[in-house]
C-alpha positions as CSV (number, residue, x, y, z in Angstrom):
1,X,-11.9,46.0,14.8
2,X,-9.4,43.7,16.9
3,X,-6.7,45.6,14.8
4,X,-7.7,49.1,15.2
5,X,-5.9,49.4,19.2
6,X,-2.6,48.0,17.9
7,X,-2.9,50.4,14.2
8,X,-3.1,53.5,16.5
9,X,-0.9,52.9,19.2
10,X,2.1,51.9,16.5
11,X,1.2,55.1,14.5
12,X,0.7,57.1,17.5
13,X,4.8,56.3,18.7
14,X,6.2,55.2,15.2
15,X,7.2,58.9,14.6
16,X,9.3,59.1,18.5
17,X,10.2,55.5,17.8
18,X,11.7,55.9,14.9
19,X,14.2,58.9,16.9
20,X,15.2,56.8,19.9
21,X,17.7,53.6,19.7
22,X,16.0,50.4,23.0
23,X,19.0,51.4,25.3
24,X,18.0,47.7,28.0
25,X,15.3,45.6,27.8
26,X,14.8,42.8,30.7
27,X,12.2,40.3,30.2
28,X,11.8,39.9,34.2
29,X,9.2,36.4,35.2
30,X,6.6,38.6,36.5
31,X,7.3,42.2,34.5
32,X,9.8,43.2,31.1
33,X,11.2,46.5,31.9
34,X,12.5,48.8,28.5
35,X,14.8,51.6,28.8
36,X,15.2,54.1,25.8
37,X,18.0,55.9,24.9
38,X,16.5,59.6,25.5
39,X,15.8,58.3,29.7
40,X,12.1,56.6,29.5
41,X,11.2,53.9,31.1
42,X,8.7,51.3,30.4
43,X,7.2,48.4,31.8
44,X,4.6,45.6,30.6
45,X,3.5,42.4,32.2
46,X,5.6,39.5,31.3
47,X,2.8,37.3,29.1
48,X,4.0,33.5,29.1
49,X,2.6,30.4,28.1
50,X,3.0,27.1,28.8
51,X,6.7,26.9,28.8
52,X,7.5,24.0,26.3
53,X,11.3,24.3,25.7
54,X,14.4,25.8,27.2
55,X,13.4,29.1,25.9
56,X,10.5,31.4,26.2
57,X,11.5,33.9,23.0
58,X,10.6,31.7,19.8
59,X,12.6,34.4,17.4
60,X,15.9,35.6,19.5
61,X,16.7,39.1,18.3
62,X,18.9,41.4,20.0
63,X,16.8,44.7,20.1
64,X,19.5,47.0,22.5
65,X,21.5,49.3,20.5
66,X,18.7,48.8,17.7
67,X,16.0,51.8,16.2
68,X,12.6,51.3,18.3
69,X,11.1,51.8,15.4
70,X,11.9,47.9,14.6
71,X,10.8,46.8,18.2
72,X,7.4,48.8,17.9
73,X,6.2,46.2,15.2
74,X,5.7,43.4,17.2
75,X,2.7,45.6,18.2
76,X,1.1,43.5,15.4
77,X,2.7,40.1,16.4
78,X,0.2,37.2,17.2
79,X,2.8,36.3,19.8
80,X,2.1,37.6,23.4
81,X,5.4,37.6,24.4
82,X,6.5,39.7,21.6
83,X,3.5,42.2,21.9
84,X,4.9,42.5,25.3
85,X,8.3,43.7,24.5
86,X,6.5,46.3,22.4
87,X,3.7,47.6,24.8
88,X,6.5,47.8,27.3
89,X,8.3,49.9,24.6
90,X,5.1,52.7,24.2
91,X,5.3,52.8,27.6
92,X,8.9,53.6,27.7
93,X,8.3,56.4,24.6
94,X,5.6,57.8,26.5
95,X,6.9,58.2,30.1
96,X,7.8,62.0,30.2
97,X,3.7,62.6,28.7
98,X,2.8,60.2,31.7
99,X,5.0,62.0,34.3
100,X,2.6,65.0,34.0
101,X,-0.3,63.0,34.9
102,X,-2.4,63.2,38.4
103,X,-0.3,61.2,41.3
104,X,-3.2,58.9,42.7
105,X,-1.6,56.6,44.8
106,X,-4.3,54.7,46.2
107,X,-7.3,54.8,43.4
108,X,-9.4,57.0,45.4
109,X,-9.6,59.8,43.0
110,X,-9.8,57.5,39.9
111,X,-12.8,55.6,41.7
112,X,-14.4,58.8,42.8
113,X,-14.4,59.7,40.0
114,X,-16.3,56.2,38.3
115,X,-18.4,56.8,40.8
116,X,-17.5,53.8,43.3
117,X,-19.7,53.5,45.9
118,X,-22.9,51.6,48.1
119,X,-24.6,49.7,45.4
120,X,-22.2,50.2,42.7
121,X,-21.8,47.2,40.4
122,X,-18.5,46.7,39.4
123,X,-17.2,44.3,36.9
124,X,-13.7,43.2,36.6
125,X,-11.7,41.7,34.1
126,X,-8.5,40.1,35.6
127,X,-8.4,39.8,39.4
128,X,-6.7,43.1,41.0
129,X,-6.5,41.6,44.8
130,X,-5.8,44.8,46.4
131,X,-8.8,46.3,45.4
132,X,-11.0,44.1,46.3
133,X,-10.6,45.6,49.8
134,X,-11.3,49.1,48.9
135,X,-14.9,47.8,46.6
136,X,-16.0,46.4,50.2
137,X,-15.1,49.3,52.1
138,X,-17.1,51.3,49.7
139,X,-20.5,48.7,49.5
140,X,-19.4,47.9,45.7
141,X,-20.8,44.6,44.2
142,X,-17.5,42.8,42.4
143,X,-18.0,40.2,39.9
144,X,-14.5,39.0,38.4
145,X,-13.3,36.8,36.0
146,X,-10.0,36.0,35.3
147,X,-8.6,33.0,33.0
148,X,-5.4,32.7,34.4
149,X,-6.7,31.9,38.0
150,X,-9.5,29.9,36.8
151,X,-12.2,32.8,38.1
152,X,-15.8,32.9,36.4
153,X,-17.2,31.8,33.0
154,X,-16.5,34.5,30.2
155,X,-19.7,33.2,28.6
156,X,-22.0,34.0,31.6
157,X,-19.8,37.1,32.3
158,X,-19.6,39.2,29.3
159,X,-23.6,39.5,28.9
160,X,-23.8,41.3,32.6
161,X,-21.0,44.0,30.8
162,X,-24.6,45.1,28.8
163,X,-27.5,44.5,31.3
164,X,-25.9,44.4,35.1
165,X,-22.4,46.4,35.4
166,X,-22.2,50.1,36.3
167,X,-18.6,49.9,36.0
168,X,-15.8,48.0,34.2
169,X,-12.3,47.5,35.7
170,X,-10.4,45.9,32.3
171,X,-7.0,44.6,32.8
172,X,-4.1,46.0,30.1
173,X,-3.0,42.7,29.9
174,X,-6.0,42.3,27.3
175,X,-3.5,44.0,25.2
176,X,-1.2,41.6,25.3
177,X,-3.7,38.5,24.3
178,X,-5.6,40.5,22.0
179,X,-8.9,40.5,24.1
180,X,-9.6,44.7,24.9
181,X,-11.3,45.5,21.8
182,X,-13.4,42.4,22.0
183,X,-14.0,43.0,25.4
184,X,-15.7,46.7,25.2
185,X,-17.8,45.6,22.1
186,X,-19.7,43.8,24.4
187,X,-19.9,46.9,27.1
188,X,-23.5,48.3,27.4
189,X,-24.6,52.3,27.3
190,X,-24.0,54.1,30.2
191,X,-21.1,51.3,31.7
192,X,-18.1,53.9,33.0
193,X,-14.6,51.7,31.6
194,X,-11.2,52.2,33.3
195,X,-8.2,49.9,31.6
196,X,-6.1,49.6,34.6
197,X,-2.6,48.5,35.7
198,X,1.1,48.6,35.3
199,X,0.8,47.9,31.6
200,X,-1.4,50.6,30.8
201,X,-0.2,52.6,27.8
202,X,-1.1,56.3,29.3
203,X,-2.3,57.8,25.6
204,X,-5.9,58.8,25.4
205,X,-5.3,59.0,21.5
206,X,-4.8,55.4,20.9
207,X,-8.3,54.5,22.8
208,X,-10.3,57.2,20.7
209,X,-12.3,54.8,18.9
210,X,-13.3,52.7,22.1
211,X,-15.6,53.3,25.2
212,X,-12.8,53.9,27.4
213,X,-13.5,56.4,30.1
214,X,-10.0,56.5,32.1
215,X,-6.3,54.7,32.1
216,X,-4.7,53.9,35.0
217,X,-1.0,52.8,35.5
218,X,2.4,53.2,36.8
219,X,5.3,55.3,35.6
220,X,8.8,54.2,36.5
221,X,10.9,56.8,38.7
222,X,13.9,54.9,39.9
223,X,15.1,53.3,36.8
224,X,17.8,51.3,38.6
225,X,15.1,50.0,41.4
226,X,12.2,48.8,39.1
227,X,15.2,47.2,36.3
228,X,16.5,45.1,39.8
229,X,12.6,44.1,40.7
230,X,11.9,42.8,37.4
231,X,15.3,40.9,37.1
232,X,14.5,39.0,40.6
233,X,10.9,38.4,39.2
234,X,9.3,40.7,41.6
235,X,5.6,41.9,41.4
236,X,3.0,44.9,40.6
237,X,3.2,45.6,44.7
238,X,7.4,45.8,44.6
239,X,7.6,47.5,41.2
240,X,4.6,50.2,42.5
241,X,7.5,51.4,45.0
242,X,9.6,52.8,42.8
243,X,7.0,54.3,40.2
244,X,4.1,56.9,40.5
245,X,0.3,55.4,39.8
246,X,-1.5,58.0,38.0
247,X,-4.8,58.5,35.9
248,X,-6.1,60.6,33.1
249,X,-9.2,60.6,31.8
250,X,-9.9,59.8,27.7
251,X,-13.7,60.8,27.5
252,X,-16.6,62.5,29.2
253,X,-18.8,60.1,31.3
C-alpha cells in the first residue's frame, strides 16, 4: 500500500511529463521551486536531513534542459530530497488544472465545509501555526503532532485518528517521508481528511484509493516573485503572496 500514492501520481503525469523539458529548478532552504517549459510552476517543501557534508544532493544531476519524464522518477526514490524535486515537478505539470480551482484565501470555505466548528475535534498532523487561531475562534479541539518540532507521541496519537477525531488536517509533507498512506490506514469511519499545504499535489485522481475528502494548496502566480522567495529561503507565509490557495474536493463526505 505505501506504493500505491507514488504509482498513481507518476502514471497520472508520466504522459504530460514525458512532453515538457524542467525549464529552472531552485532547491530554496525552506521551499524547491520548478518551472516547466510550457509556463507551470511548481513548488514542494524543501525535505532535509541532518546535514552531514558540504552537500545536501547525494546524486548531482543536472535536470534543466532535461525531459520531466526523467525527473518524475524520483517519485519512487527512498530519498526525501529527491522525492521533493519530483512532487514539486507534478505540481508544476499540474498548475493550469489547479488554476481553475476555488480561490479560498483564508480556509473558511474549505473548513466550512469539514464542518469546523464548537466541539469539533480536529486532529493535525504537522503543526500549521496560523490555523491554530482560526480552530479557537471557531471552539475546535486541536491535538497536533509534529516530529520535526518535537510535538506529541505518534503512538498515543494515531489511535485517537479511529476513536476521538472528527477531522484530520494531514500535512503533504507526508509525501515526501513516505508517511500519508500509512497515516489514513489508521483513520476511522466517518473522520472528514483534508491533505493540506503548499506541497499539495491538486489531483483528486491520484488519492482515489485513499480516504481523502479535500486538497488544499497554493498555486504560483508570479513566477519571478515565488523563484526569488525560495532562493532567499523564505517561507509558506512569503511564498502565499504571490500564489492563490485553493481547494477541491476528491470524495463525498
Amino acid at each position: 500500500m505505501a506504493m500505491q500514492l507514488d504509482d498513481r501520481l507518476f502514471h497520472l503525469f508520466e504522459k504530460p511529463a514525458a512532453g515538457v523539458a524542467v525549464e529552472t529548478l531552485c532547491l530554496g532552504l525552506g521551499y524547491t521551486a520548478l518551472a516547466t517549459s510550457d509556463g507551470g510552476t511548481g513548488i514542494a517543501y524543501t525535505y532535509l536531513g541532518a546535514k552531514t557534508s558540504c552537500g545536501v544532493v547525494k546524486n548531482y544531476r543536472d535536470f534543466e534542459g532535461q525531459s520531466a519524464l526523467e525527473l518524475l522518477a524520483y517519485l519512487h526514490s527512498a530519498d526525501p530530497l529527491e522525492r521533493t524535486m519530483a512532487l514539486a515537478l507534478v505540481n508544476a505539470l499540474n498548475h493550469w488544472a489547479a488554476l481553475a480551482l476555488p480561490d479560498d484565501p483564508k480556509n473558511g470555505a474549505l473548513f466550512d465545509a469539514l464542518g469546523i466548528g464548537s466541539g469539533t475535534r480536529v486532529a493535525m498532523v504537522g503543526l500549521f501555526g496560523p490555523l491554530m487561531r482560526i480552530f479557537r475562534d471557531r471552539g475546535a479541539v486541536v491535538e497536533v503532532v509534529d516530529l520535526h518540532r518535537r510535538l506529541g507521541q505518534p503512538a498515543e496519537f494515531l489511535p485517537k485518528l479511529r476513536a476521538w477525531a472528527d477531522v484530520l488536517i494531514l500535512t503533504a509533507t507526508s509525501i515526501l517521508n513516505a508517511t500519508t498512506e500509512e497515516i489514513l490506514a489508521a483513520v476511522g469511519d466517518g473522520v472528514k481528511t483534508v491533505l493540506l499545504g503548499p506541497s499539495t499535489p491538486l489531483a483528486a485522481e491520484a488519492f482515489a484509493h485513499l480516504p481523502v475528502h479535500f486538497l488544499a494548496g497554493t498555486v504560483p502566480l508570479d513566477r519571478e516573485a515565488v523563484f526569488k522567495a525560495v532562493r532567499h529561503g523564505a517561507g509558506t507565509r512569503v511564498i502565499q503572496k504571490y500564489g492563490r490557495k485553493v481547494f477541491m474536493p476528491t470524495r463525498a463526505l
